[in-house]
N, CA, C and O atoms as a GROMACS GRO file, in nm:
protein
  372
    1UNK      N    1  -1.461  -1.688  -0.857
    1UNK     CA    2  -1.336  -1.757  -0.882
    1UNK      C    3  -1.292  -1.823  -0.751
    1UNK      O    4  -1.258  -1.751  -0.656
    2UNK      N    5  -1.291  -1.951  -0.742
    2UNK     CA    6  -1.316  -1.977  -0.612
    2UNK      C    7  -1.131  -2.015  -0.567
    2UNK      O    8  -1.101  -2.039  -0.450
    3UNK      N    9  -1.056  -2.014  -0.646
    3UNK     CA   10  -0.923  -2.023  -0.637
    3UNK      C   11  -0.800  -1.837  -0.644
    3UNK      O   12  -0.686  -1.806  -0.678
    4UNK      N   13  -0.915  -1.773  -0.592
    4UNK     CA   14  -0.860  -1.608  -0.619
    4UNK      C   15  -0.812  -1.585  -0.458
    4UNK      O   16  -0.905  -1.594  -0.377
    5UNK      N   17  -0.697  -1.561  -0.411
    5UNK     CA   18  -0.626  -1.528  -0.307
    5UNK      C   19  -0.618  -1.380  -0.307
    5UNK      O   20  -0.552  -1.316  -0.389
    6UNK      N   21  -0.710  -1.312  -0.182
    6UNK     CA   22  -0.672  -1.162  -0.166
    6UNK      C   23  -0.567  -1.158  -0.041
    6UNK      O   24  -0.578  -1.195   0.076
    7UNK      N   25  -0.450  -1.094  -0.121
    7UNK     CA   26  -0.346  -1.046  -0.014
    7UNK      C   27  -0.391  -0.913   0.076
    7UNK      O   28  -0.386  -0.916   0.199
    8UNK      N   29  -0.435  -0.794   0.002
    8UNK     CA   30  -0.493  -0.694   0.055
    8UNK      C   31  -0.658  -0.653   0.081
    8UNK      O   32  -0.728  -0.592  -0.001
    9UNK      N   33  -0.705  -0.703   0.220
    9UNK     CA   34  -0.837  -0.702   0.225
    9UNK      C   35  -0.873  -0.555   0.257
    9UNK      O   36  -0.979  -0.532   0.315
   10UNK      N   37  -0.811  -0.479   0.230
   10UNK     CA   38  -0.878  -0.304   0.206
   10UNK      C   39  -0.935  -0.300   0.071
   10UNK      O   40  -1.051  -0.260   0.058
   11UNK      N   41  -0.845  -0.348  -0.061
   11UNK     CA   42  -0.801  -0.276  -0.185
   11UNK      C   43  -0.872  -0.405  -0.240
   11UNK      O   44  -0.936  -0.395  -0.345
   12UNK      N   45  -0.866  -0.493  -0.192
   12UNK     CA   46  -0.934  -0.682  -0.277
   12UNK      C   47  -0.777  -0.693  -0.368
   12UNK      O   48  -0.775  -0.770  -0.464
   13UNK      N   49  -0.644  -0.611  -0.332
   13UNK     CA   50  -0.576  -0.717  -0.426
   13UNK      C   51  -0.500  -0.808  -0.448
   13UNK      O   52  -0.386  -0.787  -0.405
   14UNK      N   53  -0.518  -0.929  -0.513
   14UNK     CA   54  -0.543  -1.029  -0.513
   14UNK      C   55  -0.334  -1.084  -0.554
   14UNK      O   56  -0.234  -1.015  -0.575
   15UNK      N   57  -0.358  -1.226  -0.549
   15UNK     CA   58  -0.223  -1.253  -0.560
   15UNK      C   59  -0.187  -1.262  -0.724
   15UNK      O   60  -0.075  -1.251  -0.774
   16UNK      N   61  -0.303  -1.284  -0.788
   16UNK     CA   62  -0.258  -1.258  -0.920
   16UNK      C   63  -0.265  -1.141  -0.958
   16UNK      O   64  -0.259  -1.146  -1.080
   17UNK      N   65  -0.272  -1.038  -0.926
   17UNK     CA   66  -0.267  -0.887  -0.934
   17UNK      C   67  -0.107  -0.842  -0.891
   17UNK      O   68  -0.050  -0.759  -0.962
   18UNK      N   69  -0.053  -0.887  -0.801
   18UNK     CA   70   0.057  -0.868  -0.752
   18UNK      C   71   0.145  -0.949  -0.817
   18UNK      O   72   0.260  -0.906  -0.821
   19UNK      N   73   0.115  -1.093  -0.887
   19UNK     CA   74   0.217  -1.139  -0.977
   19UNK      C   75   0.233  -1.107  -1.082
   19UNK      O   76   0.335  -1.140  -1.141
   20UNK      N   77   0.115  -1.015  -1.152
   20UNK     CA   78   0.136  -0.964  -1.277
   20UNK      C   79   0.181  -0.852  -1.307
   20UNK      O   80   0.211  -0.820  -1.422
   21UNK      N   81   0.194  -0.759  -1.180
   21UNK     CA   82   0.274  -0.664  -1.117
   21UNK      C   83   0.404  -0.655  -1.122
   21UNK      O   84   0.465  -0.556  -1.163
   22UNK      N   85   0.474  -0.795  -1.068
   22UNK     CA   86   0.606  -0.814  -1.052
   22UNK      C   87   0.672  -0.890  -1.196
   22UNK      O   88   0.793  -0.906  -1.215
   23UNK      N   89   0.595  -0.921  -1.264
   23UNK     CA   90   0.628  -0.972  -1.383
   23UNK      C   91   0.636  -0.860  -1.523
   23UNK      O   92   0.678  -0.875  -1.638
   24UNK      N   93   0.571  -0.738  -1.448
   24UNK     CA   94   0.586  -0.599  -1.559
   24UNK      C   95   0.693  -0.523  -1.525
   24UNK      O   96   0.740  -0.429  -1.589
   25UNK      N   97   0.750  -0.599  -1.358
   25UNK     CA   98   0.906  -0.551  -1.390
   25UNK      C   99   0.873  -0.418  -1.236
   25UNK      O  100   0.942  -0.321  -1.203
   26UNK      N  101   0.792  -0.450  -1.200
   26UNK     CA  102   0.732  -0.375  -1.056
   26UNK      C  103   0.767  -0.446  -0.925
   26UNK      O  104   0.679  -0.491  -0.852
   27UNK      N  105   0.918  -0.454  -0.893
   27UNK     CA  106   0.998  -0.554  -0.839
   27UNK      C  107   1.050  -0.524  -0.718
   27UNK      O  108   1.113  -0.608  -0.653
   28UNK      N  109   1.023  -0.362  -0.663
   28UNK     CA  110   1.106  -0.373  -0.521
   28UNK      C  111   0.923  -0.292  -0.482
   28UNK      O  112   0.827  -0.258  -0.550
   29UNK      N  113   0.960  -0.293  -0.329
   29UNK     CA  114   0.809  -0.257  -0.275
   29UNK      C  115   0.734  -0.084  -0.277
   29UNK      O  116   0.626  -0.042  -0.235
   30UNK      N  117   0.838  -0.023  -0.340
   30UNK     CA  118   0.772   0.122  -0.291
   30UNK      C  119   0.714   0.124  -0.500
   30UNK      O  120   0.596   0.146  -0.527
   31UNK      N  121   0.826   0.098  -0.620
   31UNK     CA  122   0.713   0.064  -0.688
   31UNK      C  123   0.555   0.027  -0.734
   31UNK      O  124   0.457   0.061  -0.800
   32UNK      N  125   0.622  -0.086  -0.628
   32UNK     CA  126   0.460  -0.221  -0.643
   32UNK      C  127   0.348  -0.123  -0.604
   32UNK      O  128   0.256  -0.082  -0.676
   33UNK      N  129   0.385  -0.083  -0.428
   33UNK     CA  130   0.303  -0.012  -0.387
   33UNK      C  131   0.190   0.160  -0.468
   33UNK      O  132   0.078   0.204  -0.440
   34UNK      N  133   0.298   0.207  -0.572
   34UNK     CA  134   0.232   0.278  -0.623
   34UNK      C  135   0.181   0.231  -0.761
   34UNK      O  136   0.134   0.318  -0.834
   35UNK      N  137   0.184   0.121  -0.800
   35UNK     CA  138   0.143   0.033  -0.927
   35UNK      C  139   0.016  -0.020  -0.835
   35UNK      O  140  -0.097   0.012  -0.874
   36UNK      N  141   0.026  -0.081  -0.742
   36UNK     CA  142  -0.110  -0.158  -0.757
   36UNK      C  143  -0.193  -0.143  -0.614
   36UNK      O  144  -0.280  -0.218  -0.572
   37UNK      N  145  -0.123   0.017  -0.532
   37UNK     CA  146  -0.204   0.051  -0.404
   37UNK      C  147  -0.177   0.008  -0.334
   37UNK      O  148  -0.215   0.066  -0.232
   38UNK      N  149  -0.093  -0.125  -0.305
   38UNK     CA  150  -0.125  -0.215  -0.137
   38UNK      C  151  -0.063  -0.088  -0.054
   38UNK      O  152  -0.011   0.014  -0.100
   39UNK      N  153  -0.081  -0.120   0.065
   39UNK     CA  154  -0.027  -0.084   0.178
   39UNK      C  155  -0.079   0.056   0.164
   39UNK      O  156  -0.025   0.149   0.223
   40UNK      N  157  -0.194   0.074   0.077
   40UNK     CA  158  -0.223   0.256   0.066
   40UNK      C  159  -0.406   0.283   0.133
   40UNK      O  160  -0.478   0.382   0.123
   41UNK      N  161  -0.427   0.165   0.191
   41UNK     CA  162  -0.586   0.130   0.238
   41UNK      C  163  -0.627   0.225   0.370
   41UNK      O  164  -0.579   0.325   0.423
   42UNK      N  165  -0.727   0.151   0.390
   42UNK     CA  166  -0.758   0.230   0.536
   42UNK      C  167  -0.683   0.150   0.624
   42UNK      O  168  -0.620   0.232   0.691
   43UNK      N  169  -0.658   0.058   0.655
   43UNK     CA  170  -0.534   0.017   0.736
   43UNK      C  171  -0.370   0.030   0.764
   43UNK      O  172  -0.300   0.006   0.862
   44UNK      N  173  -0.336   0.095   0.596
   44UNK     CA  174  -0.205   0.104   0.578
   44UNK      C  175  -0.102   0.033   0.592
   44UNK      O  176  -0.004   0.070   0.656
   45UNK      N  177  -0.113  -0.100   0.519
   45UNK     CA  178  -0.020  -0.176   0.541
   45UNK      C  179  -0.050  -0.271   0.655
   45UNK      O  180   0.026  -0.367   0.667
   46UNK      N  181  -0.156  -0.258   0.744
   46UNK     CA  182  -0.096  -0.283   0.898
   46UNK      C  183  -0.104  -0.427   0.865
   46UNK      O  184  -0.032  -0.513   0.916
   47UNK      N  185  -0.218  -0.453   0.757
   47UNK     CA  186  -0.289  -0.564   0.822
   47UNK      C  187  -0.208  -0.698   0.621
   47UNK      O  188  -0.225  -0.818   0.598
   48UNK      N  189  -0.157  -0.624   0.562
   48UNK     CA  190  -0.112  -0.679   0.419
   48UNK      C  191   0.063  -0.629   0.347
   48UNK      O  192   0.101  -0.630   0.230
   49UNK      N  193   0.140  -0.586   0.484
   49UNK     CA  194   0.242  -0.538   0.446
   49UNK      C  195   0.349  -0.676   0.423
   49UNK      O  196   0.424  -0.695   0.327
   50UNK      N  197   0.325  -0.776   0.562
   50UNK     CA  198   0.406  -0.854   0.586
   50UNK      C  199   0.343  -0.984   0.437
   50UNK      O  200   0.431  -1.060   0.394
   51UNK      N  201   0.194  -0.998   0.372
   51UNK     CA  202   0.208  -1.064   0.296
   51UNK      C  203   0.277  -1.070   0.168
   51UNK      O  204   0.341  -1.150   0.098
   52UNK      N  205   0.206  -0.875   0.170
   52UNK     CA  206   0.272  -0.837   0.012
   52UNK      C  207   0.432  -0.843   0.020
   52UNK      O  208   0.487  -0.834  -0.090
   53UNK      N  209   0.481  -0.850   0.084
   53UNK     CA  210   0.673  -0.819   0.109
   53UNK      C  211   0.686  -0.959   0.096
   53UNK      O  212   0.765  -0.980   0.004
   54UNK      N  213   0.639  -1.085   0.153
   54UNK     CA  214   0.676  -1.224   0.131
   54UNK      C  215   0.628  -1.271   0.022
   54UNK      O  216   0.659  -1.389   0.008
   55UNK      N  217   0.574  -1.238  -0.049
   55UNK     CA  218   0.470  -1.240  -0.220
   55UNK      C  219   0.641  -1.188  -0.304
   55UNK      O  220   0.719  -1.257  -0.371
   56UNK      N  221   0.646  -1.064  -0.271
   56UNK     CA  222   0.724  -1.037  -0.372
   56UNK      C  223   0.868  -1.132  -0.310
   56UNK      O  224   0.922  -1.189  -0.405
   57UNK      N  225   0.909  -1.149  -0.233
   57UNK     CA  226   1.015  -1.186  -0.216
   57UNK      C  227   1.039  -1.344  -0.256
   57UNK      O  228   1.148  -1.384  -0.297
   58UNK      N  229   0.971  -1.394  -0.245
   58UNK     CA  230   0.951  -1.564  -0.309
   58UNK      C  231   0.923  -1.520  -0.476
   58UNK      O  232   0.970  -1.598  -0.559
   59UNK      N  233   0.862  -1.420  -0.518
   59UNK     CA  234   0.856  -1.397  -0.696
   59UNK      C  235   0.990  -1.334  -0.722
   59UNK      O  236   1.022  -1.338  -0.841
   60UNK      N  237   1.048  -1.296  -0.667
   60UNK     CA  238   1.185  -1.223  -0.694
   60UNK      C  239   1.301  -1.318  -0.676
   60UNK      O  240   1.404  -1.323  -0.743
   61UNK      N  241   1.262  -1.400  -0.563
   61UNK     CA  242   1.423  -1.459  -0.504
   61UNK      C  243   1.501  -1.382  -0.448
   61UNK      O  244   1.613  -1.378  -0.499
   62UNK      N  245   1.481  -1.309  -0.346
   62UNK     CA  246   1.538  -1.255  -0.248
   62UNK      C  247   1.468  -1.235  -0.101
   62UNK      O  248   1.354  -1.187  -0.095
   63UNK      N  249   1.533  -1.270   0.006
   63UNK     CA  250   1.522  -1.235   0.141
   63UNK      C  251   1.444  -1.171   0.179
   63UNK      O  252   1.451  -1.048   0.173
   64UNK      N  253   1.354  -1.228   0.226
   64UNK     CA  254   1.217  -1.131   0.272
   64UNK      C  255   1.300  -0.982   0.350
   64UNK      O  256   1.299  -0.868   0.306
   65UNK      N  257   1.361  -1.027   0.461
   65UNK     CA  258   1.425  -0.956   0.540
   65UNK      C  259   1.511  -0.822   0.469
   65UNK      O  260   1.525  -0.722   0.538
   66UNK      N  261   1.566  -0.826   0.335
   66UNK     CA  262   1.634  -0.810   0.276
   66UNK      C  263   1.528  -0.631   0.196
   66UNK      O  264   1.554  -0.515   0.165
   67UNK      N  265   1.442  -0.701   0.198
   67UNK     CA  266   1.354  -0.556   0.128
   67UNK      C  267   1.316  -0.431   0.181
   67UNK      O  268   1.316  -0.408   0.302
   68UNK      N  269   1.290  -0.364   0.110
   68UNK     CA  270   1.325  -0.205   0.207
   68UNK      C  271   1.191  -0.151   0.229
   68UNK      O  272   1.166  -0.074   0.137
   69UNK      N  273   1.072  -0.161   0.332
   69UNK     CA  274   0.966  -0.123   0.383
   69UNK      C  275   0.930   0.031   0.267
   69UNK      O  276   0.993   0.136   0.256
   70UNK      N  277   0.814  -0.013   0.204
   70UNK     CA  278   0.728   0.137   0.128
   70UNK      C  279   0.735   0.237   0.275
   70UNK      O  280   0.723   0.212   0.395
   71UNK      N  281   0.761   0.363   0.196
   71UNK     CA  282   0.715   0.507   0.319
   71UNK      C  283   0.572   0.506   0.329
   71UNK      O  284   0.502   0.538   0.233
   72UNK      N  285   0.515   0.466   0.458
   72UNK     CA  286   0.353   0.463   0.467
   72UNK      C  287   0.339   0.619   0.522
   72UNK      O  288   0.420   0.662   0.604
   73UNK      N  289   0.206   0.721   0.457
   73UNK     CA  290   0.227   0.825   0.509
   73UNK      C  291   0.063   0.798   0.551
   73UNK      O  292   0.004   0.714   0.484
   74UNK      N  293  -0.018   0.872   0.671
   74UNK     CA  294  -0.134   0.858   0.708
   74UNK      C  295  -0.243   0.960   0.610
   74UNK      O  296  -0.208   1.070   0.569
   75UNK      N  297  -0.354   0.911   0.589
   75UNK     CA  298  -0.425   0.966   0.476
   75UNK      C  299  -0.459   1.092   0.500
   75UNK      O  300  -0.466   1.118   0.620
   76UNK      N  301  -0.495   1.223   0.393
   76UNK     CA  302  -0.432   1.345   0.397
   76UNK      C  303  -0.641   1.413   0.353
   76UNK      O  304  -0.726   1.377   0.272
   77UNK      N  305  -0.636   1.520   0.461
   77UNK     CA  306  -0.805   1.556   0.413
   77UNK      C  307  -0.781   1.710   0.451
   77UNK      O  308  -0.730   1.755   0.554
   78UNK      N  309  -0.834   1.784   0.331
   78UNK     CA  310  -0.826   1.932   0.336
   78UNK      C  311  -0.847   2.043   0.469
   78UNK      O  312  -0.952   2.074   0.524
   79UNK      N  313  -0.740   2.077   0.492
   79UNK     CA  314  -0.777   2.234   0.639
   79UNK      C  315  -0.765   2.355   0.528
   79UNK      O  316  -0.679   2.357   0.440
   80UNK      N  317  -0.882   2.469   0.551
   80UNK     CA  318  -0.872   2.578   0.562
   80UNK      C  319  -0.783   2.645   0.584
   80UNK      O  320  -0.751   2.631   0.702
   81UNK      N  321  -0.698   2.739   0.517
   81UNK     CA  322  -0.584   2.822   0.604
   81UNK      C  323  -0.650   2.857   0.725
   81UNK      O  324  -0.610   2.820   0.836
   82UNK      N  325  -0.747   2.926   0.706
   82UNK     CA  326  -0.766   3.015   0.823
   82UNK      C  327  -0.736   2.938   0.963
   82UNK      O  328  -0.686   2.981   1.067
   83UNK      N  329  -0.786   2.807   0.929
   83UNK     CA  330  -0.774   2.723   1.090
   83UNK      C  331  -0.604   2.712   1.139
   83UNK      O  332  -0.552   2.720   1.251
   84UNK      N  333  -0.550   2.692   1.007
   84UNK     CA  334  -0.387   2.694   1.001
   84UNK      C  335  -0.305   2.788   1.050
   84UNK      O  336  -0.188   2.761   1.075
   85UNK      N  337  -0.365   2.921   1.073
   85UNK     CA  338  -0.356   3.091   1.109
   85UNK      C  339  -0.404   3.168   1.192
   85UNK      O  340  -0.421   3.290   1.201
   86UNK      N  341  -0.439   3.013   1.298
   86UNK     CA  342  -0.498   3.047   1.408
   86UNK      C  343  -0.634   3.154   1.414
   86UNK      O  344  -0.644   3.223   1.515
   87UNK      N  345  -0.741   3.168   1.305
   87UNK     CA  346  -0.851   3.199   1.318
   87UNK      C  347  -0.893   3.195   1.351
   87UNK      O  348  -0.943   3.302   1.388
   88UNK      N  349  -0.964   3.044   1.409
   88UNK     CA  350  -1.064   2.956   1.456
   88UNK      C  351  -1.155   2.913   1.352
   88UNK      O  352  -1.098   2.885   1.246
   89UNK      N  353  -1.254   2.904   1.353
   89UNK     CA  354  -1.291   2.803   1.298
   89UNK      C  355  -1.320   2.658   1.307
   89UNK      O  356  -1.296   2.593   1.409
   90UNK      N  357  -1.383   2.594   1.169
   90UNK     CA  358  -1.408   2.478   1.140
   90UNK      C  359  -1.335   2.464   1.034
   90UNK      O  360  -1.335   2.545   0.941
   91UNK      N  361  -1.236   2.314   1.041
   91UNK     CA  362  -1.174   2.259   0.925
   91UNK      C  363  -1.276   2.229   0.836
   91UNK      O  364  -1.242   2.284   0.731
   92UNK      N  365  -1.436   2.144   0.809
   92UNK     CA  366  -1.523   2.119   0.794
   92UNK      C  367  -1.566   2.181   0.629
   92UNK      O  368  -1.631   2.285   0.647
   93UNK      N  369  -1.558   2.165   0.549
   93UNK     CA  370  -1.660   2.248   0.419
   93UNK      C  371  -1.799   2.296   0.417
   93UNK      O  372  -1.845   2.350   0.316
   0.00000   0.00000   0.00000
C-alpha cells in the first residue's frame, strides 16, 4: 500500500489505524493508547508520542497542547521472590 503512513514504528501503527480508532469514539490519549498500543513499544512513546497526540488532536479539534500525556510505565519481566527476600540468587528461569 504505497500510500499507508506508520505513526508508530515499534507497533507498524499506521494512521489509518489511529483514525479508525478515534472514530469508534477512542478520543483522549490514555484510551487510544490501550485500544491500539501506541506509546506501549520498545521505545515507549519516545520516538511516536508527539505524532500520535498531533493525529488525535487535528481528528478531534482540540489543542495539541491541551491533551493529557498516557502514564508510560517501563516494561515489566518476572523476579523470583527469593531474589526479592534477599536470598540471592538468579532472577533468570
Amino acid at each position: 500500500m504505497a500510500d499507508k503512513i506508520i505513526l508508530c514504528l515499534c507497533l507498524d501503527i499506521t494512521e489509518h489505524d489511529l483514525d479508525r480508532a478515534i472514530e469508534e469514539g477512542f478520543t483522549d490519549a490514555e484510551t487510544l493508547k490501550r485500544y491500539t498500543a501506541g506509546f506501549m513499544g520498545p521505545c515507549q512513546g519516545k520516538s511516536c508520542m508527539d505524532t500520535i497526540l498531533e493525529r488525535l488532536a487535528h481528528k478531534t479539534g482540540v489543542d495539541p497542547e491541551s491533551l493529557r500525556r498516557p502514564t508510560l510505565r517501563p516494561p515489566a519481566h518476572p523476579v523470583r521472590l527469593g531474589l526479592l527476600a534477599g536470598l540471592g540468587g538468579s532472577d533468570a528461569s
